[in-house]
DOTI-192471 format. One record per residue (C-alpha): x, y, z; residue in three letters. Coordinates in nm, 2 decimals, decimal comma. Each point is the difference from the previous one (the first is absolute). Layout:
// DOTI-192471
site c1 = X; c2 = Y; c3 = Z; resn = Ala .
...
END
This chain:
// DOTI-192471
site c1 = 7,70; c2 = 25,80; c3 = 8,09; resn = Unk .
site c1 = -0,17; c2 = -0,32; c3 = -0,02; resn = Unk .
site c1 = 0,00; c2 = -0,15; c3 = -0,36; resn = Unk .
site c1 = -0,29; c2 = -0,12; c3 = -0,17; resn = Unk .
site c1 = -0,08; c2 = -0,32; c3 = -0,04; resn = Unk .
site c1 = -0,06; c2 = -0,14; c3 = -0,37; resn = Unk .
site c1 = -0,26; c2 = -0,24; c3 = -0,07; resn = Unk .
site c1 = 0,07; c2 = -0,31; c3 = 0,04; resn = Unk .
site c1 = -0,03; c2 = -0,21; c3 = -0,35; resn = Unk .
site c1 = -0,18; c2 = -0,33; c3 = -0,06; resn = Unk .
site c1 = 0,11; c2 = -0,23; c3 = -0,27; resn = Unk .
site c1 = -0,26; c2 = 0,05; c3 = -0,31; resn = Unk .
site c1 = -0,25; c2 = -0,26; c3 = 0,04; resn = Unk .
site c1 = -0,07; c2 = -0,29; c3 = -0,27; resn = Unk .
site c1 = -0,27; c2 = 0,09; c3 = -0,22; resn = Unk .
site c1 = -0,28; c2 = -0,31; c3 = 0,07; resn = Unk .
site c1 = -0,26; c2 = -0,20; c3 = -0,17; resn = Unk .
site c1 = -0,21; c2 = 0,26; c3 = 0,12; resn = Unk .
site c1 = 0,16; c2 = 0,28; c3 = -0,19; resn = Unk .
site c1 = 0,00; c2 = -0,17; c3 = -0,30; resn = Unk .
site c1 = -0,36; c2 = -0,05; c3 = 0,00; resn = Unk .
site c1 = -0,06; c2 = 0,35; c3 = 0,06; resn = Unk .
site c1 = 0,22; c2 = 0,12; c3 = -0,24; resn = Unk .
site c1 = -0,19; c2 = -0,22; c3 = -0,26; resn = Unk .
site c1 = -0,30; c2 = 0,10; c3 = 0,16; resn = Unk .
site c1 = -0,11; c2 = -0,41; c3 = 0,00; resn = Unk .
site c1 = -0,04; c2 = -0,21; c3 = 0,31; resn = Unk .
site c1 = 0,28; c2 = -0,18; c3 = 0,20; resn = Unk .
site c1 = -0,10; c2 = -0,32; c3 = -0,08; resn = Unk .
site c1 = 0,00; c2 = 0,11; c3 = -0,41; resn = Unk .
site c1 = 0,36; c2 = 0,09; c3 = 0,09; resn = Unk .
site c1 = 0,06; c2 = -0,34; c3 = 0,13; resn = Unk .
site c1 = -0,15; c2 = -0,18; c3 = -0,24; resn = Unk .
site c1 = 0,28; c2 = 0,16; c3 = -0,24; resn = Unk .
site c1 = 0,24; c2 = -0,08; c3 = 0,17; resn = Unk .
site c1 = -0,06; c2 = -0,33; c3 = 0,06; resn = Unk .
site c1 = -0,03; c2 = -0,07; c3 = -0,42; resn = Unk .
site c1 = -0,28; c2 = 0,23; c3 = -0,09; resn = Unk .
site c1 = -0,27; c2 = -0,27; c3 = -0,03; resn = Unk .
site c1 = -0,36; c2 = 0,16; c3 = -0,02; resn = Unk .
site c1 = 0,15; c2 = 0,37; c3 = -0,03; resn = Unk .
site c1 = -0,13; c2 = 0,22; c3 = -0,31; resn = Unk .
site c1 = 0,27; c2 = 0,12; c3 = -0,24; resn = Unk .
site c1 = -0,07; c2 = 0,39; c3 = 0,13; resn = Unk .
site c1 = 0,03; c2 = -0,11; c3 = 0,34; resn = Unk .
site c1 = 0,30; c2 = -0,20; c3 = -0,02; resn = Unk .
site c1 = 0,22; c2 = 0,31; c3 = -0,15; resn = Unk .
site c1 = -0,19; c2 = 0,21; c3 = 0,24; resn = Unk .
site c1 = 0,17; c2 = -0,21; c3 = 0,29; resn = Unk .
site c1 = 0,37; c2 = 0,02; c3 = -0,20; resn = Unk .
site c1 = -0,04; c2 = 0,35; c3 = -0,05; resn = Unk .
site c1 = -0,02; c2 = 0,05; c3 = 0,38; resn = Unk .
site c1 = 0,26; c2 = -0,24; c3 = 0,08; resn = Unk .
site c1 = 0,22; c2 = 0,21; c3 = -0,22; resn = Unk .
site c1 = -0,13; c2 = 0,33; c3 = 0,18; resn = Unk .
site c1 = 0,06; c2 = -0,08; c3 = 0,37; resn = Unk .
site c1 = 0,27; c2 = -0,22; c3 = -0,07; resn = Unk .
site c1 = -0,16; c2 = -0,31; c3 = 0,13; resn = Unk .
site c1 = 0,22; c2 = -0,34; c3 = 0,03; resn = Unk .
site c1 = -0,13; c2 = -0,36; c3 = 0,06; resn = Unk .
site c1 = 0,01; c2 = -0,15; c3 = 0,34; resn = Unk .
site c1 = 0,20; c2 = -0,32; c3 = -0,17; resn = Unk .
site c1 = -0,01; c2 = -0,18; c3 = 0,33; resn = Unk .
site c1 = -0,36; c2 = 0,12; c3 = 0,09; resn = Unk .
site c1 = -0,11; c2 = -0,10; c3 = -0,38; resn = Unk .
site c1 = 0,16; c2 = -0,39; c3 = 0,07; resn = Unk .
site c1 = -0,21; c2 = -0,04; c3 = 0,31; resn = Unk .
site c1 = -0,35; c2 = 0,10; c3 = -0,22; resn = Unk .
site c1 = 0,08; c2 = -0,20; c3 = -0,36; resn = Unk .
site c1 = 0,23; c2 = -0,28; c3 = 0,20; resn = Unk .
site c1 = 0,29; c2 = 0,07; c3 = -0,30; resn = Unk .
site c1 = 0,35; c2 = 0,13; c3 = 0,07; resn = Unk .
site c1 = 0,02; c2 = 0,20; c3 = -0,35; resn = Unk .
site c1 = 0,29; c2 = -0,18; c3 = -0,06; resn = Unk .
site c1 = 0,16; c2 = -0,29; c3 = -0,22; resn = Unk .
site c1 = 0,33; c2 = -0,21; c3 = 0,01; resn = Unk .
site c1 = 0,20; c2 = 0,00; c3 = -0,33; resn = Unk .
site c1 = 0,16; c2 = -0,36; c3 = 0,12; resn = Unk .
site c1 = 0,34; c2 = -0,07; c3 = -0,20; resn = Unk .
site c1 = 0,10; c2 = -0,39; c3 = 0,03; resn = Unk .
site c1 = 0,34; c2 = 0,07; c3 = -0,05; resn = Unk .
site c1 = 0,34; c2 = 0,12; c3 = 0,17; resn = Unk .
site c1 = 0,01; c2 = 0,42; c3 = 0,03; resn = Unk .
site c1 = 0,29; c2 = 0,04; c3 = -0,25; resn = Unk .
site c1 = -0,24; c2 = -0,16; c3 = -0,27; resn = Unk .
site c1 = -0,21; c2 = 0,30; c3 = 0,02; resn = Unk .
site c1 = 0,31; c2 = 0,25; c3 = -0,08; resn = Unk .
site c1 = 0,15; c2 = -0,27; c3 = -0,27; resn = Unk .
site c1 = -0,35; c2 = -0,07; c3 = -0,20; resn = Unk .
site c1 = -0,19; c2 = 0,31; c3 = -0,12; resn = Unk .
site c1 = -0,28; c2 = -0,21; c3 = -0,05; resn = Unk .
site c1 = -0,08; c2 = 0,03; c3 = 0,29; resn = Unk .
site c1 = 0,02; c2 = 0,32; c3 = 0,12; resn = Unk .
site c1 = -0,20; c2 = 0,09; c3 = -0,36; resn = Unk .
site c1 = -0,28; c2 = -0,26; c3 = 0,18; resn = Unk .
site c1 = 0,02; c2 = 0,22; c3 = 0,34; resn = Unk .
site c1 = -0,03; c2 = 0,34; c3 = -0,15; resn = Unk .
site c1 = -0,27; c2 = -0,08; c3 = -0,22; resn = Unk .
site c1 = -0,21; c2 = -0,20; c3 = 0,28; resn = Unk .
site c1 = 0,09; c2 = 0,34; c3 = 0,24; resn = Unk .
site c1 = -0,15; c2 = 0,20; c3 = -0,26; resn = Unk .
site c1 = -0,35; c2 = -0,21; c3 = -0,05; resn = Unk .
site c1 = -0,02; c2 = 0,00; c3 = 0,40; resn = Unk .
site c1 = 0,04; c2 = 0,41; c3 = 0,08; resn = Unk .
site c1 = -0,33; c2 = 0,06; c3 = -0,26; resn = Unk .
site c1 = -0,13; c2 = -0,22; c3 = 0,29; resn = Unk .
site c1 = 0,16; c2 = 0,17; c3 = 0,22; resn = Unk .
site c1 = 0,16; c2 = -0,35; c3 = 0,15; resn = Unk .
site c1 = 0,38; c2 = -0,01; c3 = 0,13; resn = Unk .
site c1 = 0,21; c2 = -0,23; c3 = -0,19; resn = Unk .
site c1 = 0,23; c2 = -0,22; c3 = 0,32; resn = Unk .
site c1 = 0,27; c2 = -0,11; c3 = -0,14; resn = Unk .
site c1 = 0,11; c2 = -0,38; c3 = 0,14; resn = Unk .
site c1 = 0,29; c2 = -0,22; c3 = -0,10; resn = Unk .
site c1 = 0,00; c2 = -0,40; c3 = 0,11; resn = Unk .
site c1 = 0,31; c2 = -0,17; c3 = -0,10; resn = Unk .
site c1 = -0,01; c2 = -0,30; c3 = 0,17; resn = Unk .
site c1 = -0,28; c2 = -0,22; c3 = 0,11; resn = Unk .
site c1 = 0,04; c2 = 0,10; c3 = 0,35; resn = Unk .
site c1 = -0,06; c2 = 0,33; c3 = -0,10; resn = Unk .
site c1 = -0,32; c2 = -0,08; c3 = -0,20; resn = Unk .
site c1 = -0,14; c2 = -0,19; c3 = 0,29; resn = Unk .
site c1 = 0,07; c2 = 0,31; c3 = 0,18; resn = Unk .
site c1 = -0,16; c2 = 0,24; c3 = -0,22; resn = Unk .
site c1 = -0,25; c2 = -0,23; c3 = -0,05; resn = Unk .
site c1 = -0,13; c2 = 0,03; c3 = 0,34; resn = Unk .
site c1 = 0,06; c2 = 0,42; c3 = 0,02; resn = Unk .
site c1 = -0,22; c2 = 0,05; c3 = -0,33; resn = Unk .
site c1 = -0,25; c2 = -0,23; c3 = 0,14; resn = Unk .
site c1 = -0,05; c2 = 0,20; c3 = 0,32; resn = Unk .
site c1 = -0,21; c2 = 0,25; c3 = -0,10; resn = Unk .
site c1 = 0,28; c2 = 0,23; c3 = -0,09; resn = Unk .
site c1 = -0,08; c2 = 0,03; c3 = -0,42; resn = Unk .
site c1 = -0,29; c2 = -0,02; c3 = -0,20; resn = Unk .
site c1 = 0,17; c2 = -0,27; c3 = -0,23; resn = Unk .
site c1 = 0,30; c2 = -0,04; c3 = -0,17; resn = Unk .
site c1 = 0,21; c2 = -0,04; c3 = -0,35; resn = Unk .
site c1 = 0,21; c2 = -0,26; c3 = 0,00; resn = Unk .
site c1 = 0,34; c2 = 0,00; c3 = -0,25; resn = Unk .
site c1 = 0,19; c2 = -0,25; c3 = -0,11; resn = Unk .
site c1 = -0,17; c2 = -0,28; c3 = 0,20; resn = Unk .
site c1 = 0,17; c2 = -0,30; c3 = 0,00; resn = Unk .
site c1 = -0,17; c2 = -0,39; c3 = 0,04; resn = Unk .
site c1 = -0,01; c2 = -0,12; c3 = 0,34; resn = Unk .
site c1 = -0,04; c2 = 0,33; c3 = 0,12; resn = Unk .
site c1 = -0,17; c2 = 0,01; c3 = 0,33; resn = Unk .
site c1 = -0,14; c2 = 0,35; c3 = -0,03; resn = Unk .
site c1 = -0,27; c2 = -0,07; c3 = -0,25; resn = Unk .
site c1 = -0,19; c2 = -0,27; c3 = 0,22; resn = Unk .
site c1 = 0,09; c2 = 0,22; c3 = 0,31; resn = Unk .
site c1 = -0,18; c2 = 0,29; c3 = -0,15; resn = Unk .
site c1 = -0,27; c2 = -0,17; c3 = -0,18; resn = Unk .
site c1 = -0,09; c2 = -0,23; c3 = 0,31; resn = Unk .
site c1 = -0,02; c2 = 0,33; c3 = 0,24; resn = Unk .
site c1 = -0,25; c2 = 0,13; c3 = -0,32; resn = Unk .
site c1 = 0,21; c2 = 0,33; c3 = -0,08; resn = Unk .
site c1 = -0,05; c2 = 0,12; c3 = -0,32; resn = Unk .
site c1 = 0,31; c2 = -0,13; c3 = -0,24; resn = Unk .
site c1 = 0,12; c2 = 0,06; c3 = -0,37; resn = Unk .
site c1 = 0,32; c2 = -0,14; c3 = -0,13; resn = Unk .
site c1 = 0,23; c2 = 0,11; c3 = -0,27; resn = Unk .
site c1 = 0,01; c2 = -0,32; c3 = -0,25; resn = Unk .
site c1 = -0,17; c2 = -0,34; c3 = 0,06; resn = Unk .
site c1 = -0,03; c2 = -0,07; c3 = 0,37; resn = Unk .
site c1 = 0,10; c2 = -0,34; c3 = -0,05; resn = Unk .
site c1 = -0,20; c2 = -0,25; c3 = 0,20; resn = Unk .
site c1 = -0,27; c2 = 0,27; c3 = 0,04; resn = Unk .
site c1 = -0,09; c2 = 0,09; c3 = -0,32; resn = Unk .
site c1 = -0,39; c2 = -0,09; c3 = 0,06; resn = Unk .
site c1 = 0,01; c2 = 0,18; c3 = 0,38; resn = Unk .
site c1 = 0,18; c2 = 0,25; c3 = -0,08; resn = Unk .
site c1 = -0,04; c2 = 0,36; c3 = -0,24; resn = Unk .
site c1 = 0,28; c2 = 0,08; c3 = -0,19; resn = Unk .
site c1 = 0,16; c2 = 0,20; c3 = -0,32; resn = Unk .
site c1 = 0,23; c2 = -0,18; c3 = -0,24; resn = Unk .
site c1 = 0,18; c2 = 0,08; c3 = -0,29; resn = Unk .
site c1 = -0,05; c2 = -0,26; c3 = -0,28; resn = Unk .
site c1 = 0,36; c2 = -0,16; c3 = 0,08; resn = Unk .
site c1 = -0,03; c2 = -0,32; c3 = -0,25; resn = Unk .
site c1 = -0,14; c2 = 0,19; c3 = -0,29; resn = Unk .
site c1 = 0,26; c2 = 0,28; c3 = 0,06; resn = Unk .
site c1 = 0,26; c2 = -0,31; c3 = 0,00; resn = Unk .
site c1 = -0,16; c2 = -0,14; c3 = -0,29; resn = Unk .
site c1 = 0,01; c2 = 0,34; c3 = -0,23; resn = Unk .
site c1 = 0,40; c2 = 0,05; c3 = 0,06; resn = Unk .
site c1 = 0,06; c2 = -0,39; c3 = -0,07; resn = Unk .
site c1 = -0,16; c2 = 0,07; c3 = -0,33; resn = Unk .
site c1 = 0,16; c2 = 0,31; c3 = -0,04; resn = Unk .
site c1 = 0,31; c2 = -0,11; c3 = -0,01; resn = Unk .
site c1 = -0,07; c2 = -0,36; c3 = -0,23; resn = Unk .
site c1 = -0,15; c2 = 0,29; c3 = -0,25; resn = Unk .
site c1 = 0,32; c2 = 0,17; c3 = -0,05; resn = Unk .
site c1 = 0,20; c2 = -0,35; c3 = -0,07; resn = Unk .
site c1 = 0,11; c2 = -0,08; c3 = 0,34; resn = Unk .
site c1 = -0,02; c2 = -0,42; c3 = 0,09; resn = Unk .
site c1 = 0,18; c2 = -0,02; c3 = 0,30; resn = Unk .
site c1 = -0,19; c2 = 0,15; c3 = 0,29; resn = Unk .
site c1 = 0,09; c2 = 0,01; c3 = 0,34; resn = Unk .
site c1 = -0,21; c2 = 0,11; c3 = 0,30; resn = Unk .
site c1 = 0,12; c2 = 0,12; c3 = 0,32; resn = Unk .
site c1 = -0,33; c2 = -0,04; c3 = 0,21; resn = Unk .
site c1 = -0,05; c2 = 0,21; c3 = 0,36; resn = Unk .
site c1 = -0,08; c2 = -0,20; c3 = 0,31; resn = Unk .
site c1 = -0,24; c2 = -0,28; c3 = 0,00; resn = Unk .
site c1 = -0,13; c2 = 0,04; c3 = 0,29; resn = Unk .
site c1 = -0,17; c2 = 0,35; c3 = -0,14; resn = Unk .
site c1 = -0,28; c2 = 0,01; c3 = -0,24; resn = Unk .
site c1 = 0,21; c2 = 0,18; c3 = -0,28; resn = Unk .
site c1 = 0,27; c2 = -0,21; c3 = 0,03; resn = Unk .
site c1 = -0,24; c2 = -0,30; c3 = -0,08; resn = Unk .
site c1 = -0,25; c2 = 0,14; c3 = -0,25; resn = Unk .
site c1 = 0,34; c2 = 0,17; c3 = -0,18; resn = Unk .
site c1 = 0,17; c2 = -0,32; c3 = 0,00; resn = Unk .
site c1 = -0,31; c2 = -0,19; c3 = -0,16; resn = Unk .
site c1 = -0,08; c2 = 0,28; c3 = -0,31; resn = Unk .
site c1 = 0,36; c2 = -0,07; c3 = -0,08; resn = Unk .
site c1 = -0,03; c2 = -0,40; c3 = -0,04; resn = Unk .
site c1 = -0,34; c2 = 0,05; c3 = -0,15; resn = Unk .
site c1 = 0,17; c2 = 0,22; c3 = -0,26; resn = Unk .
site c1 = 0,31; c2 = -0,21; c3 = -0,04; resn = Unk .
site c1 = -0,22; c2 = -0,32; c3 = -0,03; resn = Unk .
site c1 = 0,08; c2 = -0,35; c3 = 0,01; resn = Unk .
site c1 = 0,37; c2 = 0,05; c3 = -0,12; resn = Unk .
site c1 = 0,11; c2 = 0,16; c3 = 0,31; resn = Unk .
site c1 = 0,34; c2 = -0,07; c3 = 0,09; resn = Unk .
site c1 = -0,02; c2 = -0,02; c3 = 0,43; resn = Unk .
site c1 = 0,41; c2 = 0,13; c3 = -0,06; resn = Unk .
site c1 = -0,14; c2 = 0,32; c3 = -0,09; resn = Unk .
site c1 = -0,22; c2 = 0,04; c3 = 0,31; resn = Unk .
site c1 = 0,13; c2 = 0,20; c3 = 0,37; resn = Unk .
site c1 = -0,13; c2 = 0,19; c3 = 0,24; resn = Unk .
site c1 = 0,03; c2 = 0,33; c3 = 0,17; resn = Unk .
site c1 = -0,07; c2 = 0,21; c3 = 0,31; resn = Unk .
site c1 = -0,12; c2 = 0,34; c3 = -0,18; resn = Unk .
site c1 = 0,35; c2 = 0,16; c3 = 0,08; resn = Unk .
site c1 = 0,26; c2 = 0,12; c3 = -0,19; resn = Unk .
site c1 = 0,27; c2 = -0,20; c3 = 0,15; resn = Unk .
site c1 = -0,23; c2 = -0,33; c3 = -0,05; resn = Unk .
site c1 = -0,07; c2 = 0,06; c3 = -0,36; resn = Unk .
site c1 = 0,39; c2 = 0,07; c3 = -0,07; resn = Unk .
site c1 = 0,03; c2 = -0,35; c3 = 0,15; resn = Unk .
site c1 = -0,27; c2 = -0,16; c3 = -0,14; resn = Unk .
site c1 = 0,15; c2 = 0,16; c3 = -0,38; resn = Unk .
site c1 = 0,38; c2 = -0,17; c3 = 0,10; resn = Unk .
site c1 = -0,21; c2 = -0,39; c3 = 0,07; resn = Unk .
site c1 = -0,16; c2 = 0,07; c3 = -0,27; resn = Unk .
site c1 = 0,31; c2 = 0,07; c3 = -0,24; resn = Unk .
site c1 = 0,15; c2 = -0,34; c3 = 0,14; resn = Unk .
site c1 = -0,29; c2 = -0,20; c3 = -0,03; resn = Unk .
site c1 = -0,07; c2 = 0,11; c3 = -0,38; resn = Unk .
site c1 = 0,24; c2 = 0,17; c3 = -0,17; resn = Unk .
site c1 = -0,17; c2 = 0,04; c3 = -0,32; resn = Unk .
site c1 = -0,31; c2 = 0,18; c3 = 0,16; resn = Unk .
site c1 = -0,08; c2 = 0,31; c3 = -0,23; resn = Unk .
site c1 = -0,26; c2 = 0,14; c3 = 0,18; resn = Unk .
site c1 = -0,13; c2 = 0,01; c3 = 0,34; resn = Unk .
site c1 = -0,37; c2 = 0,13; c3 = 0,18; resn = Unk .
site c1 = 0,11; c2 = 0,14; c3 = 0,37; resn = Unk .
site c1 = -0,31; c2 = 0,02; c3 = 0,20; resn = Unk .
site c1 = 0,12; c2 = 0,32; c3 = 0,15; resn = Unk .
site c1 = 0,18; c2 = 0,33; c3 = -0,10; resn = Unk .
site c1 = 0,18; c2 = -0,01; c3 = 0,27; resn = Unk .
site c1 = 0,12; c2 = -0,37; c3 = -0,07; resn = Unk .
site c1 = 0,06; c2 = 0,12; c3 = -0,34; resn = Unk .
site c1 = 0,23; c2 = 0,26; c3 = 0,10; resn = Unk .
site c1 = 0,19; c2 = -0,25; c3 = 0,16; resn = Unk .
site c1 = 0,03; c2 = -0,21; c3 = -0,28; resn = Unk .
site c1 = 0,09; c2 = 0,28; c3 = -0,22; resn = Unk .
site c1 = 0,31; c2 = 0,01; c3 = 0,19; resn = Unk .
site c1 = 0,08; c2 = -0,34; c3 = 0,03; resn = Unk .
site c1 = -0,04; c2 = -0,05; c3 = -0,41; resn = Unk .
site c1 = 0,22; c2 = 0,37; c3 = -0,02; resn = Unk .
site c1 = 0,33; c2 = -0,22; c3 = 0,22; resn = Unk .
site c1 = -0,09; c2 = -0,28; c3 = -0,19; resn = Unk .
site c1 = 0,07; c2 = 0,21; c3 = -0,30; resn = Unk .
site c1 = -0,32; c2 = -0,09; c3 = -0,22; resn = Unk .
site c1 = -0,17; c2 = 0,29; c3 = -0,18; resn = Unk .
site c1 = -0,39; c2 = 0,10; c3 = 0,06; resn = Unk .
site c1 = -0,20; c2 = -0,05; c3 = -0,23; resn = Unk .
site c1 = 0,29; c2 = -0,12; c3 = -0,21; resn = Unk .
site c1 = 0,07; c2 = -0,32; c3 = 0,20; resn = Unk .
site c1 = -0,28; c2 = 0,01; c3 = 0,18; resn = Unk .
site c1 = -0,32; c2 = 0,14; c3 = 0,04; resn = Unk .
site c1 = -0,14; c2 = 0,10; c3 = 0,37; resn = Unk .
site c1 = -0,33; c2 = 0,08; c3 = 0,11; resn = Unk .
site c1 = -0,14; c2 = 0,13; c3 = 0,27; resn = Unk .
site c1 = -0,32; c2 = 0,04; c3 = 0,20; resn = Unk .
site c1 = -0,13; c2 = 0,28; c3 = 0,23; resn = Unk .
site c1 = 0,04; c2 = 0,29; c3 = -0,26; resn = Unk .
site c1 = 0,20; c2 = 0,15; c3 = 0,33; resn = Unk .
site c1 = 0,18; c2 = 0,28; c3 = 0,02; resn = Unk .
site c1 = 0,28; c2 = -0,21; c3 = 0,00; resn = Unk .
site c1 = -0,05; c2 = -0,08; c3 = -0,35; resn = Unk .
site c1 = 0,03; c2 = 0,33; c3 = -0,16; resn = Unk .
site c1 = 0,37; c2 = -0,04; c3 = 0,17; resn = Unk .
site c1 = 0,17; c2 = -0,24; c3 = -0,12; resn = Unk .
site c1 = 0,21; c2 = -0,02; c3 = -0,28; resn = Unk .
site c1 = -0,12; c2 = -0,08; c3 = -0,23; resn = Unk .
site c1 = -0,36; c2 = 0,05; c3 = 0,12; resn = Unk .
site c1 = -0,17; c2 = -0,27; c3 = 0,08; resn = Unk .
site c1 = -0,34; c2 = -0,16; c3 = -0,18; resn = Unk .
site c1 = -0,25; c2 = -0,09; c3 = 0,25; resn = Unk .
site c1 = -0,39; c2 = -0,08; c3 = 0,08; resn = Unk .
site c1 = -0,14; c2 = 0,26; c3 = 0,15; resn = Unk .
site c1 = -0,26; c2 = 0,00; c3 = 0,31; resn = Unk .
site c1 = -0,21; c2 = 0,26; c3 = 0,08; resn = Unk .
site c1 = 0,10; c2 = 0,12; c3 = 0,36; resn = Unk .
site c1 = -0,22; c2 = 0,28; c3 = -0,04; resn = Unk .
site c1 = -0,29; c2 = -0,20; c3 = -0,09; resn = Unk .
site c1 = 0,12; c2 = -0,26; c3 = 0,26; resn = Unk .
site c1 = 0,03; c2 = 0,23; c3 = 0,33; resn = Unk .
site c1 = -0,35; c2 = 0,14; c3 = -0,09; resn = Unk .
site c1 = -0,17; c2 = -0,33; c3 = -0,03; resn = Unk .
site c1 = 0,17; c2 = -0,13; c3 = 0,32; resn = Unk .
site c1 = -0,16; c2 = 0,31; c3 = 0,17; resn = Unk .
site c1 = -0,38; c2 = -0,05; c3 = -0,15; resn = Unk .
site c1 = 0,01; c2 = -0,30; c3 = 0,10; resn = Unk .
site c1 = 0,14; c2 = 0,01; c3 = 0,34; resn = Unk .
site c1 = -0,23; c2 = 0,31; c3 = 0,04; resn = Unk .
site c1 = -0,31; c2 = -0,28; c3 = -0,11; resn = Unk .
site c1 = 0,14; c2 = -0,26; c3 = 0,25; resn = Unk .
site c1 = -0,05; c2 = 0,29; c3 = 0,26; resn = Unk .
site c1 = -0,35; c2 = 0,06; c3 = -0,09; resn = Unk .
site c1 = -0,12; c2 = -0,35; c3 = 0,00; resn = Unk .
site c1 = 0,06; c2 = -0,10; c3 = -0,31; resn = Unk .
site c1 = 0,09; c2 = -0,36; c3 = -0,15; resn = Unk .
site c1 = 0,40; c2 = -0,05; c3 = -0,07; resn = Unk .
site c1 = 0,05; c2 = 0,07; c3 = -0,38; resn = Unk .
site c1 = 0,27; c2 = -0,11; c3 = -0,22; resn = Unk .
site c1 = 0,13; c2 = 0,26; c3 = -0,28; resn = Unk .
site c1 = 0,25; c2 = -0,12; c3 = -0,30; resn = Unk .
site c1 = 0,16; c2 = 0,28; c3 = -0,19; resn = Unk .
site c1 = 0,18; c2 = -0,05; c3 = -0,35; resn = Unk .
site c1 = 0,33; c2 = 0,05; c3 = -0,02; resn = Unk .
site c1 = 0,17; c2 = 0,16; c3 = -0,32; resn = Unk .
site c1 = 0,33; c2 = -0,04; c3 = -0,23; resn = Unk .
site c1 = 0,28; c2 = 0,27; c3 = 0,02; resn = Unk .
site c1 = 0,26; c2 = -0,06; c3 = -0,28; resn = Unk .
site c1 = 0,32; c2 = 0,16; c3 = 0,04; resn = Unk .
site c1 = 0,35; c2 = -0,02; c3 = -0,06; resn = Unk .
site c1 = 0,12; c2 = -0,31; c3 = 0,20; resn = Unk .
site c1 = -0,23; c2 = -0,23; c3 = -0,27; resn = Unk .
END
């Protein structure tokens, strides 16, 4: 007995442009027009077209939607800094999420690049500016980076994190107000009796490590002692360093602005060896308003910027850039945080 054969079954086919537009009962080229950022599309026949996506399950040709607008629907997140930065700082990853976030509503994939070294940059440089991304955020830039004139010269849409220094009339970007944010916890700190302020600055070679650097002198004035004055690399381990030059060079320091948490983490432990009491001894503030203030001990008082705020206006802007606009430069205000360690 000969069995039967069963039918033979074909893979369900993709719903098309086609379906869509019968489903919403408009024309295909209404449907494309949606698709391709709804320009000239009435309200009703916009959700119309979404409702029938929905229906037949309908999902965007990304390859076939690049070769019609000439955009990749993506964007590089671009960190100027080495990979165990990003797991050490939460400022960062704070910047990524909320930058990811602005993006989807978009619907835009976040690419997420580190570039250590300035090989690296020049090497990114020249990926980004191949057509692969629509533009780029750039992190933690540092001066003499080649990556801003690489990008900017090969006319991809660009916004830094901070001051691009060097670029700062080429190129859009989204700042906190560093030296005003410096300049409140300088005078902070004189208002409840301390005299002796020390700084331990970030890099200068970064535009928060500069513009931090100058509220503080601004605030300390003319009687600035340059013995009360070092630097930092925005790590813990640097900051604990920085603290110990610091202890040496002025021992009767009873106060002391730290241009990052994270720094001032660092010098919360070197004061703790040194066996000096905070506030007690000596007063330490902060700036980020990180998670890594909240958990220290004591907790640490800090300026805090708006990441939030930040990550969005790096994506309206980049998003302008995209569309033609005119780079733009945005200056959010930072804020005072008083806690325990002043």
């Amino acid at each position: 007995m000969t069995k039967a054969r069963e039918p033979r079954r074909h893979p369900a086919r993709r719903p098309t442009i086609n379906d869509v537009a019968a489903a919403a009962g408009v024309s295909r080229g209404t449907v494309s027009r949606v698709l391709n950022g709804g320009r000239d599309v009435s309200p009703a026949s916009h959700e119309a077209v979404e409702r029938a996506m929905r229906k037949t399950g309908y999902v965007v040709n990304q390859h076939a939607r690049s070769l019609v607008t000439q955009r990749s629907g993506s964007v590089a997140f671009v960190l100027s800094e080495p990979q165990d930065r990003l797991f050490e700082d939460p400022n960062f990853n704070v910047l990524l999420h909320g930058c990811t976030q602005a993006l989807a509503q978009h619907d835009i994939t976040l690419l997420l690049t580190l570039a250590s070294s300035v090989e690296d940059r020049k090497r990114l440089g020249r990926y980004l500016a191949g057509g692969h991304v629509d533009g780029a955020l750039l992190v933690s830039t540092h001066s003499g980076s080649p990556l801003i004139p690489e990008l900017l010269g090969r006319g991809l849409p660009v916004v830094a994190c901070g001051k691009p220094l060097g670029y700062e009339r080429q190129a859009a970007y989204v700042a906190a107000d560093d030296r005003d944010g410096a300049h409140q916890m300088v005078s902070y700190l004189r208002s409840i009796g301390r005299r002796r302020i020390a700084t331990i600055s970030g890099p200068l070679d970064t535009p928060g490590g500069i513009e931090r650097l100058a509220g503080y002198r601004e605030a300390v004035g003319a009687d600035g002692d340059p013995a009360l004055i070092t630097h930092g690399d925005y790590t813990r381990a640097g900051g604990e360093q920085a603290m110990q030059r610091l202890l040496e060079q002025a021992p009767d320091l009873d106060a002391v602005f730290v241009a990052s948490d994270l720094m001032a983490a660092g010098a919360l432990n070197a004061l703790q060896r040194a066996g000096k009491r905070v506030p007690d001894d000596i007063a330490v503030g902060g700036f980020d308003d990180s998670q890594v203030a909240t958990a220290t001990q004591p907790p640490l008082t800090t300026i805090r910027q708006p990441y939030t705020r930040i990550s969005a206006e790096m994506v309206r802007l980049l998003l302008g850039l995209i569309d033609g606009y005119s780079p733009a430069a945005v200056i959010v205000p930072t804020e005072l945080v008083v806690r325990e360690s002043a």
